[in-house]
C-alpha positions as CSV (number, residue, x, y, z in Angstrom):
1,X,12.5,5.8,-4.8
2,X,15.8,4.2,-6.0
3,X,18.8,4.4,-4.1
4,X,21.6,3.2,-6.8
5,X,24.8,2.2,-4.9
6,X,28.1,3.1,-6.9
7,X,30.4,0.8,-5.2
8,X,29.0,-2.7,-6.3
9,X,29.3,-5.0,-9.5
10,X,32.9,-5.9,-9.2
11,X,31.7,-9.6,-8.7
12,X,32.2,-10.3,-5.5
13,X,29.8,-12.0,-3.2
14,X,26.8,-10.5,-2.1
15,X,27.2,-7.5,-4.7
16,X,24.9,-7.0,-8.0
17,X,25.8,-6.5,-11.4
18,X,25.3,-3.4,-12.8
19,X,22.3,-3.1,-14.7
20,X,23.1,-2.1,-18.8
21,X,21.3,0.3,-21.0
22,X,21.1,-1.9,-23.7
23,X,19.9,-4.9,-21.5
24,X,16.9,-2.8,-20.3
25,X,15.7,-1.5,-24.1
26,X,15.8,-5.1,-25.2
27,X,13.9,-6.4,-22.5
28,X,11.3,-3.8,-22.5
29,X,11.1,-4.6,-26.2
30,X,12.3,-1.0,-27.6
31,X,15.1,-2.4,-29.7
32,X,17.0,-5.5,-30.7
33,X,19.8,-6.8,-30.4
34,X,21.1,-6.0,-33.8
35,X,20.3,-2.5,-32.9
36,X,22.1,-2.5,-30.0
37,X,25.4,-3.9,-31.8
38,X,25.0,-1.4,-34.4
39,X,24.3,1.4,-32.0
40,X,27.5,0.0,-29.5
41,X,29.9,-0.2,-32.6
42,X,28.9,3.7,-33.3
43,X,29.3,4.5,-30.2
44,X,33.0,3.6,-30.0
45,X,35.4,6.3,-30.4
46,X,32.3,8.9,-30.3
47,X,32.4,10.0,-26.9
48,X,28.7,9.6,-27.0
49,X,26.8,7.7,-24.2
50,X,25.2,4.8,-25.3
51,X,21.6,6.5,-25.0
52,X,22.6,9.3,-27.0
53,X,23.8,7.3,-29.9
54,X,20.6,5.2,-29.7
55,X,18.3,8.3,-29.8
56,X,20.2,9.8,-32.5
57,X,20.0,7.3,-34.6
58,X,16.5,7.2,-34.1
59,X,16.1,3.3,-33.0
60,X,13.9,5.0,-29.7
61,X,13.1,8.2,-28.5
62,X,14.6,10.0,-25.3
63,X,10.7,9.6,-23.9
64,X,10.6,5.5,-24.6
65,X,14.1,5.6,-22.6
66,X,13.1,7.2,-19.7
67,X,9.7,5.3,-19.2
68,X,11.9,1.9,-19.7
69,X,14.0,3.6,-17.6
70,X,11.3,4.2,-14.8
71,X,9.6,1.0,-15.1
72,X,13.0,-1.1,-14.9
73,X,14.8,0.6,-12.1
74,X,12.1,2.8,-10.6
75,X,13.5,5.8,-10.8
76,X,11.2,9.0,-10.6
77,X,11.2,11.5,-13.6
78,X,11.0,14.9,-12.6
79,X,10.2,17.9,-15.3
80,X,13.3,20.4,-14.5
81,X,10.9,22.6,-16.3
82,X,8.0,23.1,-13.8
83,X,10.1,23.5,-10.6
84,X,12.4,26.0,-8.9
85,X,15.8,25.2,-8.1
86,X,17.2,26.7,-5.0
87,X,20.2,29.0,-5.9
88,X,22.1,27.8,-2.7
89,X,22.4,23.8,-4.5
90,X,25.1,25.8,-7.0
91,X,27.3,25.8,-4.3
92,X,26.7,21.6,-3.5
93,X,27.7,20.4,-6.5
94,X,30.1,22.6,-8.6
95,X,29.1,23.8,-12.0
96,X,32.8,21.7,-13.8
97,X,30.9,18.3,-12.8
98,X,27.5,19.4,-13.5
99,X,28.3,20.2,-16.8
100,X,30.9,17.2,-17.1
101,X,28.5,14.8,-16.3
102,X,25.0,16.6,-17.1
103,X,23.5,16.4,-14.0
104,X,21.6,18.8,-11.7
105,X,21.4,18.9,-7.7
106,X,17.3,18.8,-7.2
107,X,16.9,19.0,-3.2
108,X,18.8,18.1,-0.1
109,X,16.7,15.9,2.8
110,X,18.7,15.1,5.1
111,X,21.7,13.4,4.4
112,X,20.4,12.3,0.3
113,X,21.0,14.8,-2.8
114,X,18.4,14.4,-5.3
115,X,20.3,14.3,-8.4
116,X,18.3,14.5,-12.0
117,X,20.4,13.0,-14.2
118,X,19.5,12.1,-18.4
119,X,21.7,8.9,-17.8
120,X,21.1,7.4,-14.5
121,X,23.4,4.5,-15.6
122,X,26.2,6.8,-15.7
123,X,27.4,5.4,-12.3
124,X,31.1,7.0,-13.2
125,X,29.1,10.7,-12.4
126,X,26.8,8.8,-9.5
127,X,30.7,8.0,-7.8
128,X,32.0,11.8,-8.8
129,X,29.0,13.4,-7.3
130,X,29.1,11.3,-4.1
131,X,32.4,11.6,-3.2
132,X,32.1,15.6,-3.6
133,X,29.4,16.0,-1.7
134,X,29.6,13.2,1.2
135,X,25.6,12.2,0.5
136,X,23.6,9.4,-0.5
137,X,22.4,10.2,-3.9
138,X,19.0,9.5,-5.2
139,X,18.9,9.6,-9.0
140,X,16.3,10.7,-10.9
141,X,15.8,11.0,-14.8
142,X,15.3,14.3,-16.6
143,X,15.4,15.4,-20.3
144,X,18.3,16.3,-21.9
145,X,17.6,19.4,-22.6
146,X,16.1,20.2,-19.4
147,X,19.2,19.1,-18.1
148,X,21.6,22.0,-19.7
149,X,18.6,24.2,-19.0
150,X,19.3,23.9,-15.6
151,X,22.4,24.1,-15.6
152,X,22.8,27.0,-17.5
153,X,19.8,28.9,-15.2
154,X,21.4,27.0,-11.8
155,X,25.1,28.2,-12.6
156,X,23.7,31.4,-13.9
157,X,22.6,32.0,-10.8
158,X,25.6,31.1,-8.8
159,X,26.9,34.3,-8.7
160,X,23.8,35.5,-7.3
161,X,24.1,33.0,-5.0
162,X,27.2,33.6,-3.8
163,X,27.2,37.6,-3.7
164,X,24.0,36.7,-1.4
165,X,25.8,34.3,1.0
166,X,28.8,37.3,0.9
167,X,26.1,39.5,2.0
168,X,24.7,37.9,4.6
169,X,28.2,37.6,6.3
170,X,29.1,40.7,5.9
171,X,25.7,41.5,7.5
172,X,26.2,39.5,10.4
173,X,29.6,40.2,11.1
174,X,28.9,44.4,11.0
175,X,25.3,43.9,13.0
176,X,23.5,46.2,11.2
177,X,22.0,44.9,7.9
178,X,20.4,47.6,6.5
179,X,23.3,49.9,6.8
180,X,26.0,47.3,6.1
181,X,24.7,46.4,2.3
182,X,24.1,50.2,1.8
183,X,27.6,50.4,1.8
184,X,28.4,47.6,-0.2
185,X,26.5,49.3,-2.9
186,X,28.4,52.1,-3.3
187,X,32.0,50.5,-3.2
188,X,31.9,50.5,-7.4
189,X,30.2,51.9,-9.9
190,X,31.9,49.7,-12.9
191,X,29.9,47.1,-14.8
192,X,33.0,45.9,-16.0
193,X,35.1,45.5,-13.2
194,X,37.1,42.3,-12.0
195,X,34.3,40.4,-10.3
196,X,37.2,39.2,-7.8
197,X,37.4,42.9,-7.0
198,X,33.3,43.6,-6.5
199,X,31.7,44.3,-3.2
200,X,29.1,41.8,-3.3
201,X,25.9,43.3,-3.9
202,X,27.6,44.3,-7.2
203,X,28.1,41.2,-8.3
204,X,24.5,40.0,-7.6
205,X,23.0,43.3,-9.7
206,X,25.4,42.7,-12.4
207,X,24.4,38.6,-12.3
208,X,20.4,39.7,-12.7
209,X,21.1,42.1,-15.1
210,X,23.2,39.4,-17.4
211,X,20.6,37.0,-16.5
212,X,18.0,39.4,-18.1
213,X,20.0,40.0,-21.3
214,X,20.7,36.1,-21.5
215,X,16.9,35.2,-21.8
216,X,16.0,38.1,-24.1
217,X,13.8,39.5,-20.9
218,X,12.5,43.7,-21.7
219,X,12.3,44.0,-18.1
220,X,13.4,43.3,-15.1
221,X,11.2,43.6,-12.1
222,X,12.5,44.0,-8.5
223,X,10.0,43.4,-5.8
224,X,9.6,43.6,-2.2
225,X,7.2,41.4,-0.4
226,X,6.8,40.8,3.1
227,X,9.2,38.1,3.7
228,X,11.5,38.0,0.8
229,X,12.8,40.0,-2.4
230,X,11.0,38.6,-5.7
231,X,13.2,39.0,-9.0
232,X,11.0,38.6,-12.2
233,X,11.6,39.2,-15.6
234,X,9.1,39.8,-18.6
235,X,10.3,37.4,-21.1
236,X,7.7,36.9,-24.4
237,X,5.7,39.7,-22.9
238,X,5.1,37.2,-19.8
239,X,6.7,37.6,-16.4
240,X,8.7,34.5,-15.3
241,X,10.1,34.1,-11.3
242,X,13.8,34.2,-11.8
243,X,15.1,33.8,-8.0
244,X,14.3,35.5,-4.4
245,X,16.5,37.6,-2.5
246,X,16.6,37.3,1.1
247,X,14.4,40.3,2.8
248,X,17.2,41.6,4.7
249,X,19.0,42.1,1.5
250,X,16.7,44.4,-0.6
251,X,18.1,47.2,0.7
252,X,21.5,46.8,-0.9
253,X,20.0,45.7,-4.0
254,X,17.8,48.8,-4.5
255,X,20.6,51.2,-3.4
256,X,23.2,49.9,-6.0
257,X,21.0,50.1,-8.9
258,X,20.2,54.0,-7.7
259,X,23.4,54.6,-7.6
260,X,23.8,53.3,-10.9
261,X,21.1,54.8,-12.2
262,X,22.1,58.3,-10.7
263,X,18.7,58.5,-8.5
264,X,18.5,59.9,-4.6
265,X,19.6,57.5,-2.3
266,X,18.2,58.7,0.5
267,X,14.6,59.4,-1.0
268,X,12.4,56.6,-0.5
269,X,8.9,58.5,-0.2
270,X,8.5,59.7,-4.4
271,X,8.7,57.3,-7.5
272,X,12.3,58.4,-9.3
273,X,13.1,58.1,-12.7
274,X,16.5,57.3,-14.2
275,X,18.9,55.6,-16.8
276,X,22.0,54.2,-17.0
277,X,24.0,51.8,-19.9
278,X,26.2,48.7,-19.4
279,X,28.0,46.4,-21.8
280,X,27.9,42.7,-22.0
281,X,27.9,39.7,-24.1
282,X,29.0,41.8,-26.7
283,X,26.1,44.5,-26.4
284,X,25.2,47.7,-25.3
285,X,22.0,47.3,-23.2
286,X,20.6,50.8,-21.7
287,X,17.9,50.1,-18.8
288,X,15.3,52.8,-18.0
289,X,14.7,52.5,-14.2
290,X,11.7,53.2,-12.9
291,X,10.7,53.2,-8.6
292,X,8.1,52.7,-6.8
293,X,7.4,53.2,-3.0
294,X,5.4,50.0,-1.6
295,X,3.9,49.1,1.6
296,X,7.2,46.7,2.2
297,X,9.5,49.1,0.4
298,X,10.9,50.4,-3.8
299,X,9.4,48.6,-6.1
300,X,12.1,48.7,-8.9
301,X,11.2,48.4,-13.2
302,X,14.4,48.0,-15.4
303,X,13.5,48.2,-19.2
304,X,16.3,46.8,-21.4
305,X,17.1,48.6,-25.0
306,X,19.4,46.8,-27.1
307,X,21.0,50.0,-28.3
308,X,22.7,48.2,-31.3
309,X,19.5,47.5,-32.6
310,X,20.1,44.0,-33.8
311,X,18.5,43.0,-37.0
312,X,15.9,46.2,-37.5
313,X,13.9,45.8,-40.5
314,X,10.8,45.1,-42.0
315,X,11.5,41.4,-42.4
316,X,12.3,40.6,-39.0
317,X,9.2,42.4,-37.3
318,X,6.8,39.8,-39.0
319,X,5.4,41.7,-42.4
320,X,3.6,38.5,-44.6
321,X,2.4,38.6,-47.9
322,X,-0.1,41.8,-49.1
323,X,1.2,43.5,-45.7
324,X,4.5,44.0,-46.7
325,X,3.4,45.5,-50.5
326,X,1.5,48.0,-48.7
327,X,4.7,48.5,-46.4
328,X,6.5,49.2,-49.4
329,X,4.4,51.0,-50.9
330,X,3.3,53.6,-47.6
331,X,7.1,54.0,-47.0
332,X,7.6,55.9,-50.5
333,X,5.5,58.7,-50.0
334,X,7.1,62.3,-50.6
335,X,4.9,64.1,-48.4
336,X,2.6,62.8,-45.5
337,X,2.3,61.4,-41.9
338,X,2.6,57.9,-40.9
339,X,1.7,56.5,-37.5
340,X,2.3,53.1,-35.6
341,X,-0.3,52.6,-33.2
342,X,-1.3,50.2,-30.6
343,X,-0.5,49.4,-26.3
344,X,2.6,49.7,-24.8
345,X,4.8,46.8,-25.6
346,X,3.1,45.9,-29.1
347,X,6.6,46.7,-30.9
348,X,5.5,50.2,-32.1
349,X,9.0,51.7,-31.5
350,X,10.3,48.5,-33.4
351,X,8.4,48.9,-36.6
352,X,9.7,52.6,-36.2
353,X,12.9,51.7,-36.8
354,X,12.6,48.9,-39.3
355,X,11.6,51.9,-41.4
356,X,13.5,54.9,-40.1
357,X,16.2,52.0,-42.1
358,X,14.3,51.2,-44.8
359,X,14.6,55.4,-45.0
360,X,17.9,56.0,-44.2
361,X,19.7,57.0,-47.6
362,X,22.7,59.4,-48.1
363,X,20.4,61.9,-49.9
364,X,17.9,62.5,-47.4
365,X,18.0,64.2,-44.1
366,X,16.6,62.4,-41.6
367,X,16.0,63.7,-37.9
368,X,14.4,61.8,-35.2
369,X,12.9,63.2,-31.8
370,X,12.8,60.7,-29.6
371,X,12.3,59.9,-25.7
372,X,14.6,57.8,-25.2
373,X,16.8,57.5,-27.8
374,X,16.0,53.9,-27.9
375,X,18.2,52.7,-30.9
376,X,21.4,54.4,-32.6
377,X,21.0,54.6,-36.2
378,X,24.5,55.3,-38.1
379,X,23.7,58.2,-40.8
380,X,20.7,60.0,-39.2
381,X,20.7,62.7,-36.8
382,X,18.9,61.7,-33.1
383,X,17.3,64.3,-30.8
384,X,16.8,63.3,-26.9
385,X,13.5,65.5,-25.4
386,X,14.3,66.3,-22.3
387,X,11.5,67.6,-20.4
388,X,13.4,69.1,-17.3
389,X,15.1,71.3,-19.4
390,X,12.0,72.7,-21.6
391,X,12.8,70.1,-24.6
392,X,9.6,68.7,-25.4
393,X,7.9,67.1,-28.6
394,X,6.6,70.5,-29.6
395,X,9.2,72.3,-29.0
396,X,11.6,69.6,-30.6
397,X,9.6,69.5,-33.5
398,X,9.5,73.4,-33.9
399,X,13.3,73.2,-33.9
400,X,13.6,70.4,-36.4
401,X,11.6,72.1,-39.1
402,X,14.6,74.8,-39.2
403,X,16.9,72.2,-40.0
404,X,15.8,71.6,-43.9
405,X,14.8,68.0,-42.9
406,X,13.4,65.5,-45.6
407,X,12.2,63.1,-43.0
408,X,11.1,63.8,-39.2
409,X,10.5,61.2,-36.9
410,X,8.7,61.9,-33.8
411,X,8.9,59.3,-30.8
412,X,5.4,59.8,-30.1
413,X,2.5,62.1,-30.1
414,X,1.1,63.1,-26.4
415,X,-0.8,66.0,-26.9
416,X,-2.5,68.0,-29.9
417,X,-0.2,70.6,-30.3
418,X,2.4,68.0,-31.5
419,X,-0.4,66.5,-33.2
420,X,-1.0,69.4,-35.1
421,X,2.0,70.5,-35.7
422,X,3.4,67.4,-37.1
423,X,0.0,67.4,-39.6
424,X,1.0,70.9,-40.8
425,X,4.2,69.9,-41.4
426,X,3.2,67.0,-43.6
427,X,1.1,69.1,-45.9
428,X,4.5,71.6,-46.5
429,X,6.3,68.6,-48.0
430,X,7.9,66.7,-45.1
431,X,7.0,62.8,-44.5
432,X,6.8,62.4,-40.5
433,X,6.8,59.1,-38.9
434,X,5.2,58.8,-35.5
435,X,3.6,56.7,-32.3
436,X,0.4,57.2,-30.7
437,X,-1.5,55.2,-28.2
438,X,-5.0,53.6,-29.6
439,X,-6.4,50.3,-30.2
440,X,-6.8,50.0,-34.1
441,X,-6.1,51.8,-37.4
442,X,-9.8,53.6,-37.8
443,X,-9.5,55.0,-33.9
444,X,-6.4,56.7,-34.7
445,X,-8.6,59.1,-36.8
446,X,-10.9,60.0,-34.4
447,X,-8.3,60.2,-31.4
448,X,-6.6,63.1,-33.9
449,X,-10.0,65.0,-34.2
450,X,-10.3,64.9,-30.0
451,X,-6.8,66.2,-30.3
452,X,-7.7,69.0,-31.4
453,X,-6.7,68.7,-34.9
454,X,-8.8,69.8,-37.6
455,X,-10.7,66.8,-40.0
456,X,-9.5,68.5,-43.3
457,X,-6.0,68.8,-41.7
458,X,-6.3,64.7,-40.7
459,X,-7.5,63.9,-43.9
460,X,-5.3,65.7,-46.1
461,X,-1.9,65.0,-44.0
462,X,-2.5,61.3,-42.9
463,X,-1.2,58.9,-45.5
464,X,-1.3,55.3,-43.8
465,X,-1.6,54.3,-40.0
466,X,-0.4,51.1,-38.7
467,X,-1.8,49.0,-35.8
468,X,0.2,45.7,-34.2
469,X,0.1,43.5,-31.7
470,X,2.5,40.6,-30.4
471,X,1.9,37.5,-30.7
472,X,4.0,34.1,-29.0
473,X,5.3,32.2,-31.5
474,X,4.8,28.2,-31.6
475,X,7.9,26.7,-30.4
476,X,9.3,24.7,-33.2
477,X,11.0,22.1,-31.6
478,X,7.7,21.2,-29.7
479,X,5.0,21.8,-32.6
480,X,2.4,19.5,-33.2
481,X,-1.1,19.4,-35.6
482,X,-4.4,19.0,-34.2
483,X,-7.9,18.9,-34.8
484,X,-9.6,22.0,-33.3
485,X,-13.4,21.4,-31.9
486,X,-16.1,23.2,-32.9
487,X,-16.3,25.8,-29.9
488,X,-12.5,26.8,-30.7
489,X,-13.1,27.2,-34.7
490,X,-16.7,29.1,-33.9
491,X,-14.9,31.6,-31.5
492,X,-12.4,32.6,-34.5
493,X,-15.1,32.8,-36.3
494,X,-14.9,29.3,-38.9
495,X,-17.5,27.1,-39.6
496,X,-17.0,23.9,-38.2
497,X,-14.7,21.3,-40.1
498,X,-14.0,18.3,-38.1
499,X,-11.0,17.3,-40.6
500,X,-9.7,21.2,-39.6
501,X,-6.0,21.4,-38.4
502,X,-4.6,23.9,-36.1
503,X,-1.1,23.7,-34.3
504,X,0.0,24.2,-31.3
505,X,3.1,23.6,-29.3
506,X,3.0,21.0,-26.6
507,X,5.9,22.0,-24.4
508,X,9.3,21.2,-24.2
509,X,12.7,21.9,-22.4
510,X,14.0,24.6,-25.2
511,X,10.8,26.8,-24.6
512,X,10.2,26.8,-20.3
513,X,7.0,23.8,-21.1
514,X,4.8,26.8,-22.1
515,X,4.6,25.8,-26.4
516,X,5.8,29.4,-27.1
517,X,9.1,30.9,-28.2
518,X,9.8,33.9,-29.5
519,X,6.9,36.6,-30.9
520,X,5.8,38.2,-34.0
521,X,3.8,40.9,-34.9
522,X,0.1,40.8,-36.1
523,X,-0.7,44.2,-38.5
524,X,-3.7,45.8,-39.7
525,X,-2.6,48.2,-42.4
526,X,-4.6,51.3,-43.3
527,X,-3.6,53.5,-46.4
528,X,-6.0,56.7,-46.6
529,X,-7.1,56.1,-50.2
530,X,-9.0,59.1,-51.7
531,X,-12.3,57.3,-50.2
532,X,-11.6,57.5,-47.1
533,X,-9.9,61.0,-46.8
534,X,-13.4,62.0,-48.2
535,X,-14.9,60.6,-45.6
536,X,-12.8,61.7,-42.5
537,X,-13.0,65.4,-44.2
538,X,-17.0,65.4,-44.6
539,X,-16.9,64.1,-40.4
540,X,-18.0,60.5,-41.2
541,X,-18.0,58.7,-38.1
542,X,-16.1,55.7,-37.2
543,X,-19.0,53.5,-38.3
544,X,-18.8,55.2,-41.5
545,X,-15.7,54.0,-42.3
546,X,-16.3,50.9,-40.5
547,X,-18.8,49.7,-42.9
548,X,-16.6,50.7,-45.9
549,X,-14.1,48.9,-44.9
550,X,-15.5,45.5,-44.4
551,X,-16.2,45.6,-48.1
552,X,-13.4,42.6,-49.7
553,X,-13.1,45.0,-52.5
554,X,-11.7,47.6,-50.5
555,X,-8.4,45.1,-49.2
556,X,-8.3,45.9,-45.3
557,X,-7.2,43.4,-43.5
558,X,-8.0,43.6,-39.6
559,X,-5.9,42.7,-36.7
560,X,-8.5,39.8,-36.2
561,X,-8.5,38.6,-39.5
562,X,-4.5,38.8,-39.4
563,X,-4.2,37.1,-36.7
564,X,-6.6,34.3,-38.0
565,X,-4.3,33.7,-40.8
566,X,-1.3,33.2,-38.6
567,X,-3.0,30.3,-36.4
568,X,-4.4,29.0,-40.0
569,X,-0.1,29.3,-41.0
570,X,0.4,27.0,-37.8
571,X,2.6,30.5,-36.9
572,X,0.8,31.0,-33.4
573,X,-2.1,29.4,-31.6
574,X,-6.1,30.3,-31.4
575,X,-5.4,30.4,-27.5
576,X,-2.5,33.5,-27.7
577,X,-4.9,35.8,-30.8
578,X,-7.8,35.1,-27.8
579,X,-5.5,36.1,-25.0
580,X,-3.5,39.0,-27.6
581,X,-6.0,40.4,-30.2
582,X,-9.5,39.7,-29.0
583,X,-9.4,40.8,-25.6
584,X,-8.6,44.5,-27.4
585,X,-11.3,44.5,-30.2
């Protein structure tokens, strides 16, 4: 490992020279020396390193520069992506100089600071960083973008860091822990508050909780294991380690986000259910808080809602080519039920929205029953069921109907009395919109018929059904073309073409190394033509209509064979539709 010394090359004896950038590309034989005047002339009044100007300019790439960079000084390269920072480096070096000079503090042995730097020449930041922080400093070379990754994760989770070191004081100093950051927790009850003015395990619930909304996380997970206090977030429908809290802490944690959340504080025995809204980074985030009582203690769930909604329509959830005619066309209907199914987290209550806006005109009433209200919608009116106090879907629905609606959207249906009810309401000239929990388009018939609900009724009410998944998308700073073998285009159900391409994404800083970022929705659209409304009515079995169906002529498309066409668009990968839509069908 290379130890480079900050206080040589001044020319006196006994002290080197300073290696150069541009001395080390030419000798490894990456550029010449016309590039390098050409690159050093751009570079002047830039502000750009000399390695930045060269990569932009595209005379090497930032992976040729750090091999030359390894092989001529032997530095190590470390991938920031595929390692764990420990909070408490935030406080070695502070965040002004780590974003001055792009570097990040790696580990501490002893008396050396491993520092990953994308410029290990810069021996200005070497000088800053030593002087700070009194250590030898090891250098070691990262990607750029790994670099203000880290940075932005690191200093994210610097107030974490601190309201943990706070705590632990405060702890130790009062000799009880338990009781000590139970008390913290209940010194505010402001998200908004002066930070300077927090008790501390405020500031580290508020830090996860902006964390969360940050990395576009739906959840937050809080769990207590035997020796420490995992934080994990649900980012791309994956969960991703985010940082530990010390054991003795979890108390503190749990009770603040109770007491935001309005839950007994003293109940530790029974799960508890509650709700409660903050505002940051310019949004409105509600979180649905769930508990859980563990062997080690509350297991906490925090679902984030965006309650602006963002960008809500059809365009957006990931509606492609004959999908989104038979969108257009579904959504016109005067009369009739709708339903989105599919598992929890495949975007139902998304797609719900995209066209509760598509609906949403000046001439219609529309009313939705929902639990939560998940979104706010300006022009419509928005029901909240509330079991506790009698409110439920029936009952809600019931109500609604004595409101002249045009339009009724109902969050989802549990049981068959909403079922039917929302099927009888249909066929008196009302279009309802609605959620229900099975696996594909053609099981949504016959989970209405175990309902309870009569075929004639399913068949003459039901007008189109909807069933999704999510899919990761291929990261598009990282995508690359392959050929697929034979085993991977059999399993999707091609015959084999060695000249075949497929994409993938091979992993990069902007997307945590994984080749994903971001998802879409894969859809398998069924409008009840007159067909198949005979068939449901005469009790045709799912077979039945099965078999109909996989006639071309009749123009269903399956969640399989949607998802096919999204790895043959080079959209997602064969490896997410067998990890997303397979493992369901």
């Amino acid at each position: 490992m290379a130890v480079i010394e900050t206080s040589g090359g001044n020319g006196n004896s006994g002290s080197k020279r300073p290696k150069r950038l541009g001395d080390i590309l030419i000798a490894a034989g990456l550029i010449t020396e016309e590039q390098l005047e050409e690159a050093l002339a751009k570079q002047k009044g830039s502000g750009k390193r000399l390695g930045t100007v060269l990569i932009d300019e595209g005379y090497i790439t930032e992976m040729e520069m750090i091999e030359a960079l390894q092989m001529q000084l032997g530095i190590e390269f470390i991938d920031l992506n595929k390692i764990n920072i420990p909070t408490e480096l935030a406080q070695v070096v502070p965040a002004n100089i780590a974003k001055q000079y792009q570097v990040v503090p790696v580990r501490i042995i002893r008396d050396e600071l491993y520092l990953a730097m994308a410029d290990p020449l810069n021996f200005y930041a070497l000088e800053e960083v030593r002087k700070t922080t009194h250590k030898k400093i090891i250098p070691m070379i990262a990607m750029a973008n790994a670099i203000d990754r880290s940075i932005q994760i690191l200093y994210g989770n610097e107030g974490a860091a601190k309201a943990i070191e706070e705590m632990k004081r405060e702890a130790a100093l009062s000799g009880d822990d338990d009781e000590a950051n139970k008390d913290a927790a209940f010194t505010a009850n402001l998200i908004g508050e002066d930070s300077a003015n927090q008790a501390p395990a405020i500031r580290l619930v508020n830090s996860i909780i902006e964390r969360a909304v940050t990395e576009r996380a739906s959840d937050i997970h809080l769990e207590p294991r035997e020796d420490e206090f995992s934080v994990r977030m649900r980012i791309d429908g994956l969960l991703r380690d985010i940082l530990t809290v010390p054991r003795e802490l979890q108390s503190a944690v749990i009770a603040r986000i109770k007491v935001m959340s309005n839950l007994d504080i003293t109940e530790r025995r029974v799960p508890q259910d509650g709700r409660f809204n903050v505002k940051m980074q310019g949004r409105d985030i509600d979180l649905r808080v769930s508990t859980l009582p563990t062997v080690y203690g509350e297991k906490i769930v925090a679902r984030l809602l965006d309650k602006s909604g963002g960008n809500l329509d059809h365009s957006a959830i990931g509606l492609l080519g004959d999908d989104i005619k038979k969108y257009e066309k579904l959504i016109k209907i005067k009369n009739g039920v709708i339903l989105i199914v599919g598992p929890t987290g495949s975007g139902k209550s998304t797609t719900m929205y995209a066209m509760i806006n598509d609906l949403n005109k000046r001439e219609v009433n529309l009313i939705t029953l929902e639990d939560p209200v998940e979104y706010n919608v300006d022009g419509i009116n928005q029901v909240q069921i509330n079991e506790k106090t009698g409110m439920t879907f029936a009952k809600g629905l019931r109500a609604i109907l004595r409101q002249d609606p045009d339009i009724i959207c109902v969050g989802e249906i549990r049981d068959g009395e909403t079922a039917e009810i929302a099927m009888r309401s249909a066929i008196t000239g009302h279009v309802v919109l609605s959620t229900i929990h099975t696996s594909d388009a053609v099981g949504t018939v016959e989970r209405l018929i175990d309902m309870g609900v009569e075929p004639y009724l399913v068949a003459s009410a039901l007008k189109g059904v909807f069933s999704q998944r999510l899919v990761r998308r291929i990261c598009p700073d990282c995508r690359e073309a392959y050929h697929p073998d034979e085993e991977e285009q059999v399993d999707l159900g091609f015959e084999y073409d060695p000249e075949r391409v497929f994409y993938r994404g091979k992993g990069c800083p902007k997307c945590f190394d994984t080749g994903y970022r971001g998802r879409t929705g894969v859809f398998e659209i069924l409008p009840l033509t007159i067909k198949v409304r005979r068939m449901i009515a005469a009790g045709k079995g799912r077979e039945a209509i099965e078999s109909m169906l996989a006639d071309p002529d009749s123009g269903f498309i399956s969640l399989k064979d949607n998802a096919i066409q999204l790895v043959k668009d080079g959209i997602t990968t064969s490896e997410e539709v067998q990890r997303v839509i397979y493992e369901d069908i």
